[in-house]
TIVO-2410 file (N, C-alpha, C; in nm, 3 decimals):
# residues 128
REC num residu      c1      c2      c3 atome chaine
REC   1      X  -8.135   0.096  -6.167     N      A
REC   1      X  -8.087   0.094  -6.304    CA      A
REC   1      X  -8.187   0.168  -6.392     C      A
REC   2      X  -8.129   0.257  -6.498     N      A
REC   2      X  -8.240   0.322  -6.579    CA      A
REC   2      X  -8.244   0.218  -6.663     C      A
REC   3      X  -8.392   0.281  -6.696     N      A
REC   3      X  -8.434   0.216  -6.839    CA      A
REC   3      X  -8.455   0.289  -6.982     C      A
REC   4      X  -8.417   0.216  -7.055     N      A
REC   4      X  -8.401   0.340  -7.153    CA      A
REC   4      X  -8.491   0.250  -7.330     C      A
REC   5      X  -8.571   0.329  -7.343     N      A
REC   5      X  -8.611   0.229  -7.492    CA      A
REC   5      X  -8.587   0.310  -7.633     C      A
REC   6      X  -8.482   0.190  -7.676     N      A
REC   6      X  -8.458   0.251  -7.772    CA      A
REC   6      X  -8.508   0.138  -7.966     C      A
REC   7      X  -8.535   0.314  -7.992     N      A
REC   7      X  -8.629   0.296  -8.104    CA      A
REC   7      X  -8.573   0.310  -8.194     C      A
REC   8      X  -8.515   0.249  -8.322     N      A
REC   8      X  -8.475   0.243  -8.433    CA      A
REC   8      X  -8.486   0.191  -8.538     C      A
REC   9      X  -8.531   0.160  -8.682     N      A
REC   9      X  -8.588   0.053  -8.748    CA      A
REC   9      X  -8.446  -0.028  -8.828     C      A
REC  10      X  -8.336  -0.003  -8.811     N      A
REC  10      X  -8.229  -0.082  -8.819    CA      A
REC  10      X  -8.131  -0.163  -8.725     C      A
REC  11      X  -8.165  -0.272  -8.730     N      A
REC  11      X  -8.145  -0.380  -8.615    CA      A
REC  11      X  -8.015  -0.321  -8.537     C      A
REC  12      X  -7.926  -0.374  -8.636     N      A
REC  12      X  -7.735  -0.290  -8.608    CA      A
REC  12      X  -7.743  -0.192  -8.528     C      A
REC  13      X  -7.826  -0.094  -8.601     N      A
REC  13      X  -7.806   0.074  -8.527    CA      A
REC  13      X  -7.869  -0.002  -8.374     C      A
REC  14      X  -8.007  -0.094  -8.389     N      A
REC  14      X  -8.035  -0.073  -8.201    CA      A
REC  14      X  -7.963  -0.145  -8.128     C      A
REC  15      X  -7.862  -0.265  -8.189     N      A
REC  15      X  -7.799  -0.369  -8.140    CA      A
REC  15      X  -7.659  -0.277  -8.087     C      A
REC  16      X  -7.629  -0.225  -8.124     N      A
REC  16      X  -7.466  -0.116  -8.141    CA      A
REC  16      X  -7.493  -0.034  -8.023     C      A
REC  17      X  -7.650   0.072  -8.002     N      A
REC  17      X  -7.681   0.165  -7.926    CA      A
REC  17      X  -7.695   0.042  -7.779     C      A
REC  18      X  -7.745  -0.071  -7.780     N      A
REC  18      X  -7.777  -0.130  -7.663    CA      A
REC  18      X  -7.665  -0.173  -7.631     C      A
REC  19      X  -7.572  -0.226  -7.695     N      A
REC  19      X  -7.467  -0.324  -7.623    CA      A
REC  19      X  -7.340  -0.168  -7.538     C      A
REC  20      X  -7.355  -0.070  -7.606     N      A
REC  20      X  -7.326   0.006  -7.545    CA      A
REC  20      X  -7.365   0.054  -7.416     C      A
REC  21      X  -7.506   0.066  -7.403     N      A
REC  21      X  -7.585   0.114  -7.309    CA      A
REC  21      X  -7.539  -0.006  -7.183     C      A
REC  22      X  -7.577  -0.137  -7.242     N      A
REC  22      X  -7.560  -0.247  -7.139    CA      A
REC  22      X  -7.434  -0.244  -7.053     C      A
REC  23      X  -7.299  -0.199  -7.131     N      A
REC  23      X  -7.185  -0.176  -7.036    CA      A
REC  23      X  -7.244  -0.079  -6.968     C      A
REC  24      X  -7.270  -0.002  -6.985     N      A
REC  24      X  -7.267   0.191  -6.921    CA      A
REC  24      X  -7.360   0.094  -6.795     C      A
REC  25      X  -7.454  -0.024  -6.765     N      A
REC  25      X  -7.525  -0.072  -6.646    CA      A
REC  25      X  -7.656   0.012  -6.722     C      A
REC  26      X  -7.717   0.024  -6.842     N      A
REC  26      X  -7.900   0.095  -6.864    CA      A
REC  26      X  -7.927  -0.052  -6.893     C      A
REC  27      X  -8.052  -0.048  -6.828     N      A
REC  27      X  -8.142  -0.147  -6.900    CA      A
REC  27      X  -8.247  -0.091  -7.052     C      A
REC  28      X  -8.211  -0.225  -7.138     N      A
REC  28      X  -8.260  -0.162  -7.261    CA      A
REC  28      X  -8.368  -0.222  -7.303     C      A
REC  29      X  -8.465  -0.181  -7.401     N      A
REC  29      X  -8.602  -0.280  -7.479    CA      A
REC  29      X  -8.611  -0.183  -7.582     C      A
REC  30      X  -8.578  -0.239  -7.676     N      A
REC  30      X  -8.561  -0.254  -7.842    CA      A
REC  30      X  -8.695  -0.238  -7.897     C      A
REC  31      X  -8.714  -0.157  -7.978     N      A
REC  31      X  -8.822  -0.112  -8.073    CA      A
REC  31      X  -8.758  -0.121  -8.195     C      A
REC  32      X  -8.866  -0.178  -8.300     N      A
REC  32      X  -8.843  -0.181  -8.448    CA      A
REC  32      X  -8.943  -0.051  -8.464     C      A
REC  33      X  -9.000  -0.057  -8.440     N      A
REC  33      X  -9.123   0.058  -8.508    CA      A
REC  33      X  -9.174   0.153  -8.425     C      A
REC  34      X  -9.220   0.233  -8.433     N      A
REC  34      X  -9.329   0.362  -8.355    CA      A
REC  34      X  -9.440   0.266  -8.279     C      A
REC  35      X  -9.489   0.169  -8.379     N      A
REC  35      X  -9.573   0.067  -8.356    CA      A
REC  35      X  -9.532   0.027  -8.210     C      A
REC  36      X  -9.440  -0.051  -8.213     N      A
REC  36      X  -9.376  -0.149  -8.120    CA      A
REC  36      X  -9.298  -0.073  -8.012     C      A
REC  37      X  -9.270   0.008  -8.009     N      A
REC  37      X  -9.197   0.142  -7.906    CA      A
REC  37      X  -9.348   0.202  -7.823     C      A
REC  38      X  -9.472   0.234  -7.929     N      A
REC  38      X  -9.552   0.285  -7.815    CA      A
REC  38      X  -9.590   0.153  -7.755     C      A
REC  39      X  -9.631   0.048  -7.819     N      A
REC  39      X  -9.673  -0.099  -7.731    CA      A
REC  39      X  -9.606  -0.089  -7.601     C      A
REC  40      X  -9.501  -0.064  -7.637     N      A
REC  40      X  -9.385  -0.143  -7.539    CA      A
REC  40      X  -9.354   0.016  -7.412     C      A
REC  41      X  -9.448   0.151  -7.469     N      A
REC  41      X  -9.411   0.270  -7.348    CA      A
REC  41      X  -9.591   0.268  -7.285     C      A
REC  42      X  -9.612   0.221  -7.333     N      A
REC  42      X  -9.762   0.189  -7.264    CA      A
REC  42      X  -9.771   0.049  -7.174     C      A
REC  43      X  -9.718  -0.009  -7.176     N      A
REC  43      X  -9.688  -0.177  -7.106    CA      A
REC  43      X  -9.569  -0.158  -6.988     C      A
REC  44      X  -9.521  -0.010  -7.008     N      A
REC  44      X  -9.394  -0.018  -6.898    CA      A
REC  44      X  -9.337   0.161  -6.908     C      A
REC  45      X  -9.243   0.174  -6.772     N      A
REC  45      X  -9.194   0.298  -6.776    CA      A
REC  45      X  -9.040   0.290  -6.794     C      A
REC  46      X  -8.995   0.407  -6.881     N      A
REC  46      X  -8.889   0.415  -6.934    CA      A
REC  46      X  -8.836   0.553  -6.863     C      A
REC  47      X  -8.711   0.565  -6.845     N      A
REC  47      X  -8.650   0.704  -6.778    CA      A
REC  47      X  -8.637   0.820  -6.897     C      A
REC  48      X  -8.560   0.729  -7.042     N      A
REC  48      X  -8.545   0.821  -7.119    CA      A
REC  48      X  -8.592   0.707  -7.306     C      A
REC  49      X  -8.580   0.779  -7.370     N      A
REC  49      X  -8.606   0.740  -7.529    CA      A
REC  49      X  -8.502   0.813  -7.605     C      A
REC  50      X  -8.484   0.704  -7.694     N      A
REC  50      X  -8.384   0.718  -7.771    CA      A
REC  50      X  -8.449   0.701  -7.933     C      A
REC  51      X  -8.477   0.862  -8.043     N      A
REC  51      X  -8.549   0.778  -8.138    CA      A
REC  51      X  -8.509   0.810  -8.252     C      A
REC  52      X  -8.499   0.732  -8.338     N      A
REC  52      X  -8.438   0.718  -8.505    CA      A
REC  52      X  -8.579   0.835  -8.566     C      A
REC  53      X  -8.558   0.933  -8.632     N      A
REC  53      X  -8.596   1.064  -8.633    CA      A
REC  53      X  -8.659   1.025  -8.805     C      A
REC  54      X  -8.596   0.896  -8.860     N      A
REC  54      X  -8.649   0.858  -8.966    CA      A
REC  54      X  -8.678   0.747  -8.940     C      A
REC  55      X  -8.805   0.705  -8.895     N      A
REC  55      X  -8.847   0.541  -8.889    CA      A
REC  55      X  -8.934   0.515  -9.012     C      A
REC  56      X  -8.921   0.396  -9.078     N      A
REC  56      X  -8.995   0.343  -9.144    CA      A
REC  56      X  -9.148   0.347  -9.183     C      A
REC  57      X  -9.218   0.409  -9.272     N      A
REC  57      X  -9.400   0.466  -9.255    CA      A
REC  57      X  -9.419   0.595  -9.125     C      A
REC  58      X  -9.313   0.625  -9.013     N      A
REC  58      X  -9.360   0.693  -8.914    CA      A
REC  58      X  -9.266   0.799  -8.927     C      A
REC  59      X  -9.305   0.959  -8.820     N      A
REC  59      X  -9.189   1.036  -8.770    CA      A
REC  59      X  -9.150   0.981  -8.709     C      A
REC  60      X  -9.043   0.971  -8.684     N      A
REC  60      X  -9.004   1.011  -8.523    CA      A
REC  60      X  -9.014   1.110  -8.457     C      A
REC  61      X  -9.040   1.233  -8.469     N      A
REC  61      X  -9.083   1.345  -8.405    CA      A
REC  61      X  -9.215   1.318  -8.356     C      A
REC  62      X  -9.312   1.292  -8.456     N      A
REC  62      X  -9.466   1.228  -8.405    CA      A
REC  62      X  -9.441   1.139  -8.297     C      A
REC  63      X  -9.341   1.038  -8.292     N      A
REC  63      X  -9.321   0.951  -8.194    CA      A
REC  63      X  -9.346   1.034  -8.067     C      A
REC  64      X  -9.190   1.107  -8.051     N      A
REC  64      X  -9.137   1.183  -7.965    CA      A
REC  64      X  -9.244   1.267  -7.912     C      A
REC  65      X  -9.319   1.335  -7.981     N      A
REC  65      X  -9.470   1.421  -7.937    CA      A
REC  65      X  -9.531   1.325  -7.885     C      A
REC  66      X  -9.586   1.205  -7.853     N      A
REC  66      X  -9.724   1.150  -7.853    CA      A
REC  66      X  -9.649   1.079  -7.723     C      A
REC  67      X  -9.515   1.030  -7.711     N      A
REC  67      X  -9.481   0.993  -7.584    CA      A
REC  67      X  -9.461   1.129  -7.473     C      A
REC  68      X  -9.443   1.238  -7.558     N      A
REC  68      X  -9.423   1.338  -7.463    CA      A
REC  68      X  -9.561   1.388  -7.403     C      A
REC  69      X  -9.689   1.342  -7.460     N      A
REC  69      X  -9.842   1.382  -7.456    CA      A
REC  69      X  -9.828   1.285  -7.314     C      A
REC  70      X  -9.813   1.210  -7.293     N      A
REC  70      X  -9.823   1.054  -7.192    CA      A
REC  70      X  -9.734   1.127  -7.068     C      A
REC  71      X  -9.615   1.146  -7.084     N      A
REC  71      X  -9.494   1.180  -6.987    CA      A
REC  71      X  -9.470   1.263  -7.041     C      A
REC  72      X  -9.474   1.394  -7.004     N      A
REC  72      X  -9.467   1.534  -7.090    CA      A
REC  72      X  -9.280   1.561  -7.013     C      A
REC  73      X  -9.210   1.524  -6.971     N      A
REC  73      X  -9.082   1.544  -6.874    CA      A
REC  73      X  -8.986   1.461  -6.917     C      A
REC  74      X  -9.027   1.352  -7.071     N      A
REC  74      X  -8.966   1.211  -7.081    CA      A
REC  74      X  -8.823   1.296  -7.131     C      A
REC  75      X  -8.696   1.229  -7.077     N      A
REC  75      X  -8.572   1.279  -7.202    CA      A
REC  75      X  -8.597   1.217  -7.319     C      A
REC  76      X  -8.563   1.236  -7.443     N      A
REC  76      X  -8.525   1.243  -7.540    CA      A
REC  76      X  -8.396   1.249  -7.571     C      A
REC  77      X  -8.301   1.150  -7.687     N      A
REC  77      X  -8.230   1.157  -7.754    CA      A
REC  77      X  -8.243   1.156  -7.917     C      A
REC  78      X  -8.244   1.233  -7.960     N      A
REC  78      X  -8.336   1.215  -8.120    CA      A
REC  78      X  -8.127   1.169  -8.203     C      A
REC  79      X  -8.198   1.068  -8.297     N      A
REC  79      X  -8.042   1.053  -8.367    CA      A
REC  79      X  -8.146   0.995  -8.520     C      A
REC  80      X  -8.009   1.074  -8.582     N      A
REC  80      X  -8.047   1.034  -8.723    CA      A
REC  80      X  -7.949   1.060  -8.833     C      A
REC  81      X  -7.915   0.934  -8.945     N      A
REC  81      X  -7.824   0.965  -9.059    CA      A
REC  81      X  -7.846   1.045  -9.155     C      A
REC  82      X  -7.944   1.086  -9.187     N      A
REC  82      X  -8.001   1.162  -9.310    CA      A
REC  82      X  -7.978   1.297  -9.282     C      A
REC  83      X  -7.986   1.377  -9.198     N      A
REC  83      X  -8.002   1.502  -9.216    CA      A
REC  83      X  -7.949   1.554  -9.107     C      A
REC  84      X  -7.908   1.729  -9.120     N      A
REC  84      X  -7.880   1.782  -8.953    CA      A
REC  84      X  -8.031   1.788  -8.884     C      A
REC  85      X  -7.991   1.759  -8.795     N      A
REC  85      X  -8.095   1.768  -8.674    CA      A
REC  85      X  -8.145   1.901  -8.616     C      A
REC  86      X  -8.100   2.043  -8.709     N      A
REC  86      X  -8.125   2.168  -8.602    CA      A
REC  86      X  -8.261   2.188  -8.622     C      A
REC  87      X  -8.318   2.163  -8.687     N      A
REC  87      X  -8.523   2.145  -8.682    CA      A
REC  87      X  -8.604   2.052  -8.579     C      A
REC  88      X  -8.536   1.979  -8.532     N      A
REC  88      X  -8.592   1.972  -8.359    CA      A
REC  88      X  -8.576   2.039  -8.253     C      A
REC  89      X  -8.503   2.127  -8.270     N      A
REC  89      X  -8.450   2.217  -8.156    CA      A
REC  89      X  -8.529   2.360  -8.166     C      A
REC  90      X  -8.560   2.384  -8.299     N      A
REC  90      X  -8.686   2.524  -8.329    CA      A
REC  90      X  -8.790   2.461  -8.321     C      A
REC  91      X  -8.834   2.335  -8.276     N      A
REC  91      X  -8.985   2.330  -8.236    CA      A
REC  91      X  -9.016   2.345  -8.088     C      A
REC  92      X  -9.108   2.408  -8.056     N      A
REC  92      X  -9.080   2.468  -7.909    CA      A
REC  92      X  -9.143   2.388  -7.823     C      A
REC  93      X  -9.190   2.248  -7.861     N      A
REC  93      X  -9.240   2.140  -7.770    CA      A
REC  93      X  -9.152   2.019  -7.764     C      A
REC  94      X  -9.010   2.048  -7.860     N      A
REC  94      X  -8.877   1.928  -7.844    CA      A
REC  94      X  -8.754   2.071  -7.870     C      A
REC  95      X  -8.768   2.142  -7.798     N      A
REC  95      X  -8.635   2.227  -7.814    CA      A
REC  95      X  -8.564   2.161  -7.665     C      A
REC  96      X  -8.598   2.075  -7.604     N      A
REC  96      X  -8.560   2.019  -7.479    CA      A
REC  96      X  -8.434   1.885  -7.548     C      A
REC  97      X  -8.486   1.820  -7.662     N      A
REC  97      X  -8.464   1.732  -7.733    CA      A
REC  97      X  -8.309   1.734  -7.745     C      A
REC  98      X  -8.224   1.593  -7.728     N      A
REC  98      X  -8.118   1.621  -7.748    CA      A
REC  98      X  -8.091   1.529  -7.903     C      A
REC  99      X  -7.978   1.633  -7.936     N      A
REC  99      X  -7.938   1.561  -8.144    CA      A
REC  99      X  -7.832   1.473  -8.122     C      A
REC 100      X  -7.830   1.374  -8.199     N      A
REC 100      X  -7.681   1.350  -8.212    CA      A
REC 100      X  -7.715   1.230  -8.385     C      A
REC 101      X  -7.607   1.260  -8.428     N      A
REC 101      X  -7.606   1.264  -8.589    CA      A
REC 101      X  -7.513   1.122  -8.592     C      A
REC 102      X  -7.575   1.042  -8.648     N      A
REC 102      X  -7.494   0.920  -8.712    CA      A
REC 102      X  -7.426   0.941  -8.802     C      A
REC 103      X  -7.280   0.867  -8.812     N      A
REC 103      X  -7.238   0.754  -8.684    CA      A
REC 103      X  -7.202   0.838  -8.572     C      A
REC 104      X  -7.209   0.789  -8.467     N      A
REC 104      X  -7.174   0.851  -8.327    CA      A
REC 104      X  -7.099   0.784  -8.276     C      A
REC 105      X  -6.975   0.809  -8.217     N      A
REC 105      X  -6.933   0.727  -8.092    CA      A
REC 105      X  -6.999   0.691  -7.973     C      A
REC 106      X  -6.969   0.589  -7.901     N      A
REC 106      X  -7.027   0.577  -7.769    CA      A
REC 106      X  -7.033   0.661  -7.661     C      A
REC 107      X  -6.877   0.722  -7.643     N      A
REC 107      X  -6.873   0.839  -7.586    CA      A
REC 107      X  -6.956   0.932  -7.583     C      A
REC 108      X  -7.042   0.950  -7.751     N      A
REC 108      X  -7.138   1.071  -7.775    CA      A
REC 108      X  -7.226   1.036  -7.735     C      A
REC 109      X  -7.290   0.908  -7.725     N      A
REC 109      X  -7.366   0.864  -7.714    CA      A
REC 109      X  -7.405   0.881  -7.534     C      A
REC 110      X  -7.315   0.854  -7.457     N      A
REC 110      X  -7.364   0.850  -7.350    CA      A
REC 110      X  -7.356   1.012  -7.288     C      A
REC 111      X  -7.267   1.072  -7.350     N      A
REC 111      X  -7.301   1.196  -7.298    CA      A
REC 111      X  -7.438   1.321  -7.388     C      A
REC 112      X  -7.441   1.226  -7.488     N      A
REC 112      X  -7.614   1.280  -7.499    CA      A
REC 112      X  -7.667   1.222  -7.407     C      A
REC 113      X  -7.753   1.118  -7.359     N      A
REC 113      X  -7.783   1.092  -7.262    CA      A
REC 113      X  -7.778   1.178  -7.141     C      A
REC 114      X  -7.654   1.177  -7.093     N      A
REC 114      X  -7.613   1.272  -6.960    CA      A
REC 114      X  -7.696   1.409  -7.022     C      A
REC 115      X  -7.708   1.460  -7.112     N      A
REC 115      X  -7.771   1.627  -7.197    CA      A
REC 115      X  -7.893   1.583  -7.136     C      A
REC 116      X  -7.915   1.505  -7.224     N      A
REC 116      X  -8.098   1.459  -7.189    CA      A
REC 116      X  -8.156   1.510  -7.047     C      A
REC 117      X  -8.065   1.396  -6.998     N      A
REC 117      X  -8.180   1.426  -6.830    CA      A
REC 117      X  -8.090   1.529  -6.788     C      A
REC 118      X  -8.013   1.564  -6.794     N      A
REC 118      X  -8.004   1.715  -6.727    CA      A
REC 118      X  -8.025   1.816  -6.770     C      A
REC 119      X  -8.125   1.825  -6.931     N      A
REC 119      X  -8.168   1.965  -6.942    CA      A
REC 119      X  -8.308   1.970  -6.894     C      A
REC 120      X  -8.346   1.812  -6.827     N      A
REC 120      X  -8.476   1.836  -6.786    CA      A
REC 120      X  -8.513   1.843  -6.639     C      A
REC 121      X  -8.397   1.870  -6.584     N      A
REC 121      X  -8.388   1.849  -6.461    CA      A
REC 121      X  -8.416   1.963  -6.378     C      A
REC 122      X  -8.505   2.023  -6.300     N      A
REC 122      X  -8.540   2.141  -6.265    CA      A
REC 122      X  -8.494   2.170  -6.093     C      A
REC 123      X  -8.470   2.281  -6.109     N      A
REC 123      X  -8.409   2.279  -5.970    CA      A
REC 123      X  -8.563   2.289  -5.868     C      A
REC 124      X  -8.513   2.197  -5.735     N      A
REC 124      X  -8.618   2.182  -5.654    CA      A
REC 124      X  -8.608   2.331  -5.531     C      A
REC 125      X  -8.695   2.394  -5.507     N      A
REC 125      X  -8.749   2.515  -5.388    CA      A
REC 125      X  -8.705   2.459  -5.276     C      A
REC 126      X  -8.622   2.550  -5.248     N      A
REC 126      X  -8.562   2.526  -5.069    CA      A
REC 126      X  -8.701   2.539  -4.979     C      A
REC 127      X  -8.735   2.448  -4.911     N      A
REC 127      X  -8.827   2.429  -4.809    CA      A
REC 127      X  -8.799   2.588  -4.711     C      A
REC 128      X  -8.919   2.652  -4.717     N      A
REC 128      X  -8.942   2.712  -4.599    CA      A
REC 128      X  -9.012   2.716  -4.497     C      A
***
């Protein structure tokens, strides 16, 4: 089962993103803060991150960098209500980063996900 931690500083938004995830079979752990998301990616391994791009006192991009410093390969789902998202995609250390713009369906939701780990997925060298 993946694990997936998702970071958002509005309860709803992480309660809505998990109960979704929980059908789809991800295991989830809930972050309120940058604070509490790195606690909680330093105490354990996650497959992918999911992060509110406006958290409360923090980026989320800073997030997204400083977990990518740790696990430089982590997916990313960056989501956020405030603004378009095409300024994560011109930074050339989250142009890997996948957007998706609140509100989202679930549908979008899981096939960002599916984006995620398969734009990071590198093809493996045929053994010679």
């Amino acid at each position: 089962m993946s694990r997936i931690l998702v970071i958002d500083d509005q309860s709803d938004v992480r309660a809505m993103i998990s109960i979704v995830l929980r059908v789809h079979h991800f295991e989830i752990v809930e972050a309120a803060s940058a604070a509490a998301a790195l606690k909680a990616f330093e105490d354990s391994s996650f497959d992918l991150a999911i992060v509110d791009i406006f958290l409360q006192g923090t980026s989320g991009l800073d997030l997204i960098r400083t977990m990518r410093e740790r696990v430089p390969n982590l997916p990313v789902v960056a989501i956020s209500g405030m603004t378009a998202l095409d300024f994560v995609s011109a930074s050339p250390e989250l142009s890997d980063v996948i957007c998706l713009q609140k509100p989202f369906r679930p549908k979008d939701l899981v096939r960002a996900i599916d984006a995620a780990n398969a734009s990071l997925r590198r093809p493996v060298a045929a053994a010679r």
